[in-house]
Structure formats: structure tokens, C-alpha cells
C-alpha positions in Angstrom: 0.0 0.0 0.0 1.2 3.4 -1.0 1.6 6.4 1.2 -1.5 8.0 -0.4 -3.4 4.9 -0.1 -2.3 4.3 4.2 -3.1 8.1 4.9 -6.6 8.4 2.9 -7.5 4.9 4.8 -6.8 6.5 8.6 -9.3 9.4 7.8 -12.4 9.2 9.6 -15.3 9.2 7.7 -17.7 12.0 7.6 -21.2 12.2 7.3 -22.8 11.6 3.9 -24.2 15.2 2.4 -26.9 15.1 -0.6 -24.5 16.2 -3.3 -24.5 20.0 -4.7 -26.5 20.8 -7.4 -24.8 20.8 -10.8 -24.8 24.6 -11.3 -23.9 25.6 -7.6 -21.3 28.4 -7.7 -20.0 29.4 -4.2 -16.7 31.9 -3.2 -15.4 31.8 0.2 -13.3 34.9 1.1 -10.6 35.0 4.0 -8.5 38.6 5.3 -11.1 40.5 4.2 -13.2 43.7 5.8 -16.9 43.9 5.5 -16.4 46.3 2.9 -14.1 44.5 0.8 -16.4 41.5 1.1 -19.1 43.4 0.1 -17.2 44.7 -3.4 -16.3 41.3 -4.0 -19.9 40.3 -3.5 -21.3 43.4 -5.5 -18.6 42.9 -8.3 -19.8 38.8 -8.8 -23.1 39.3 -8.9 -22.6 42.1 -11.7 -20.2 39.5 -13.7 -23.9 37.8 -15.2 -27.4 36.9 -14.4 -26.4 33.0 -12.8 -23.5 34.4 -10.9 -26.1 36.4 -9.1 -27.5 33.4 -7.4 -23.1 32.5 -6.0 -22.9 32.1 -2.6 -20.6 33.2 -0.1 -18.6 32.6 3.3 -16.5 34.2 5.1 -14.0 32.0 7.0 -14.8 32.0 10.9 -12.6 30.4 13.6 -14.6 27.7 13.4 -15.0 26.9 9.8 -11.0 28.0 9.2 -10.7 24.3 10.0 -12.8 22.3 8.3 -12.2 20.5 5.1 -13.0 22.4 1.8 -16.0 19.9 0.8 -17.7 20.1 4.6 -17.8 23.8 4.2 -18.7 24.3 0.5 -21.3 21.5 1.8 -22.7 23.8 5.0 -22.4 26.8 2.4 -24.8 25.0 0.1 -27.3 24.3 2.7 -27.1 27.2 4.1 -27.7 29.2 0.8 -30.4 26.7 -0.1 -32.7 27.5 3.3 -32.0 31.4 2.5 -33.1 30.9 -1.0 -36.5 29.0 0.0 -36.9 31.6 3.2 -36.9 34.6 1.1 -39.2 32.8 -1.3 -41.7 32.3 1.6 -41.2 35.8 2.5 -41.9 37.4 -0.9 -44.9 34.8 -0.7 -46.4 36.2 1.6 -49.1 39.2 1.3 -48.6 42.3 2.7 
């Protein structure tokens, strides 16, 4: 067995995750102010119409940790409930 093979074999497995869907587009930012966060959000959404549905993270002290898949993962959930939550509240008369 190849070192690649011994140290992919010791990770612990981690909980299944319905897989993203096809066209999910998602930019996580790190070192950056609110400001520049918001410029960089501003300035994708402006790039086309399906870049206006990307979503984004900012890296926490908790999240710094976490594998790349586990947050892109959490991001995608995340972005999904916001989606069908303002949805619900354009829905709704006023």
C-alpha cells in the first residue's frame, strides 16, 4: 500500500451530504473587511445573471478548520434555506 493509499484509509469518515447541485457556484473569502467582502460580492453578482445566485462565506474560527468539501457543503445548505426563506417571504401578502 502506497503512502496515499495508508493516509486516505486512517481518515475518519464523515457524514454523507446530498451532493450539490450541478450549477452551484460558491466563493469563500478570507482577510477581508466587510467592505471588501461586500465589493467582491457586489462585483460577482454584476459578472452575469447566474452568478447572481453564488454564494458566499466568510472563513470563521470555526470553519478556518474544516475541510474544503464540509464547508462548501454547510455553504450550500445554508444558501439553499436562505433561498426558500426569502421565497416564503416574498410569498407572503402584505
Amino acid at each position: 500500500m502506497d503512502e496515499n493509499s495508508e493516509r486516505s484509509q486512517a481518515r475518519p469518515q464523515t457524514t454523507e451530504r446530498p451532493p450539490l447541485p450541478k450549477d452551484f457556484r460558491a466563493v469563500v473569502m478570507y482577510g477581508m473587511s466587510k467592505e471588501e467582502a461586500l465589493a467582491v460580492m457586489n462585483a460577482v453578482k454584476a459578472i452575469s445573471a447566474p452568478m447572481r445566485d453564488t454564494a458566499f462565506a466568510m472563513t470563521t474560527e470555526t470553519n478556518i478548520a474544516w475541510p474544503l468539501g464540509r464547508l462548501i457543503a454547510e455553504l450550500g445548505e445554508e444558501h439553499r434555506m436562505m433561498k426558500e426563506w426569502n421565497a416564503a417571504r416574498q410569498a407572503r401578502p402584505s
